[in-house]
VEXGUNU-262333 format. One record per residue (C-alpha): x negated, y negated, z negated; residue in one letter. Coordinates in steps of 0.05 Angstrom, whole numbers, plus 5000, padded with zeros to 4 digits. Each point is the difference from the previous one (the first is absolute). Layout:
# residues N
XYZA...
***
This chain:
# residues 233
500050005000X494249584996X495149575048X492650254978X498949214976X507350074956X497450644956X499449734933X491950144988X498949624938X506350214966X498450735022X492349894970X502349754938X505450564993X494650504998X495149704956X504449844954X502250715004X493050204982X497450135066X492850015018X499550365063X504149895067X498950375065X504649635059X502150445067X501249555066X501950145070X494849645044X497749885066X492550285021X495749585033X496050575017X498850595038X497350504955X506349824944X506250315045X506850044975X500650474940X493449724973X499549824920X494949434995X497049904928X499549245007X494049664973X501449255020X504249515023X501449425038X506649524985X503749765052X506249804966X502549324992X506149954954X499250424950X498249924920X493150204993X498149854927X503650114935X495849244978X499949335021X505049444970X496949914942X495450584988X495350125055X495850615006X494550275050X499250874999X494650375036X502750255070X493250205033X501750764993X507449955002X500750754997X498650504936X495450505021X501150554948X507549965014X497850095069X495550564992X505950434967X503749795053X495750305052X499550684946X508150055008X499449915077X494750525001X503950424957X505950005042X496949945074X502449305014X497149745051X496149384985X493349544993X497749594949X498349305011X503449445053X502549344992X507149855002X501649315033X507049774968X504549585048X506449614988X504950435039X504450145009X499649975065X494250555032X493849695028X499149645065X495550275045X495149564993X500750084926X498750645001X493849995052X496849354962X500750604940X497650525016X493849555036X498549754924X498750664983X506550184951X502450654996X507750034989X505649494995X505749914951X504349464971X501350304920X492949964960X499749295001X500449694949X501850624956X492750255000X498349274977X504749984947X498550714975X492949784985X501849354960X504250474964X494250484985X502750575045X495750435031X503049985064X499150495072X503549975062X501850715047X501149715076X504350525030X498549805081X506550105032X498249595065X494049695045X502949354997X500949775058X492649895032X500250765014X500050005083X505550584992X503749754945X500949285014X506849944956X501650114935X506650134973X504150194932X502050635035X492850315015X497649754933X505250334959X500350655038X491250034977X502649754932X504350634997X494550455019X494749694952X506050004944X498150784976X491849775005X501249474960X505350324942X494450624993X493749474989X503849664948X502150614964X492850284996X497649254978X505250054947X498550664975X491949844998X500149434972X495649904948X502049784946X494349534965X496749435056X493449785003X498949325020X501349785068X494149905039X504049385028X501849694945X507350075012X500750144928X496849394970X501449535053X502049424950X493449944974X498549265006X505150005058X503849434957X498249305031X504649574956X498149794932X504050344941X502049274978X501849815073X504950715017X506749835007X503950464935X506150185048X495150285050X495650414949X506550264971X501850205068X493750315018X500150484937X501950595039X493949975038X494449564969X501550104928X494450394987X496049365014X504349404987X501050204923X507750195025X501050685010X
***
């Protein structure tokens, strides 16, 4: 029922970390900008680039502004188990691609998608923006499986993409993607070293404004998600 750029990130974000969350693995459909990632293809995303425009990127500002690490947007460890549960259950996949985030939701342009896959970027979506950003100010680990369910449209034989094709690869990766999870679940360890990242500490000295200068209705706000460094949670 929702536009990609309508999903409510930070409320979902703060939902989940206020639920006592600290890990959270996201599953997209996206586009491949490459040959060697065909339809059916897991990616185990290691960057990003953000394309989006009008969306709500931080949980600060107004008041209370704050600046997190986002070098290394991904959690490594997460990934690695990841990668065990693919493994495991003979998902098809690679580690490591960046994931260029677009508006939407309208598909690519063809020139889009050439002036793409010419920077080098891997796949194409328009849902981890700015939910990886907000996971990390949040102290998430955070990890992203691309599920490739098109070329885009720079592919010479597959020069249109459409909501039928997409969900008819969606359908076929659905059984892929429900056994990974499952595994993940079941393995999971339960204690967590620190992330290599720093997705777990990424408030440290993030805080720019002054404890005398923060606005009280924002730091009351931002409890759920910064309490464990504003005094508040």
């Amino acid at each position: 029922r929702l536009t990609p750029a309508e999903v409510p990130y930070r409320a979902n974000i703060a939902a989940l970390k206020a639920a006592g969350v600290t890990h959270v693995l996201s599953i997209s459909a996206c586009g491949s900008f490459r040959e060697a990632l065909p339809p059916g293809t897991f990616v185990l995303v290691d960057d990003f680039v953000d394309r989006t425009s009008r969306r709500a990127s931080s949980f600060f500002g107004a008041g209370c502004v704050a600046h997190v690490p986002f070098a290394h947007p991904v959690s490594p460890l997460l990934v690695d188990l990841v990668e065990h549960a693919a493994r495991a259950e003979g998902v098809p996949h690679r580690r490591g691609g960046t994931a260029l985030c677009m508006e939407g939701p309208q598909f690519s342009t063809l020139a889009e998608s050439r002036t793409h896959r010419a920077l080098g970027y891997d796949v194409v979506n328009m849902t981890s923006m700015p939910e990886a950003k907000l996971a990390r100010e949040a102290e998430i680990s955070y990890a992203l499986v691309a599920m490739v369910t098109d070329f885009d449209c720079w592919h010479p034989s597959h020069d249109r993409v459409d909501v039928a094709g997409v969900l008819r690869v969606m359908q076929d990766n659905r059984d892929k993607a429900l056994r990974l999870f499952a595994r993940l679940a079941r393995d999971f360890p339960p204690e967590h070293p620190p992330c290599p990242a720093g997705s777990d500490r990424a408030l440290d000295g993030a805080i720019l404004t002054a404890p005398g200068a923060r606005d009280p209705a924002i730091v009351a706000r931002l409890s759920a998600v910064a309490g464990r460094v504003l005094g508040s949670g």
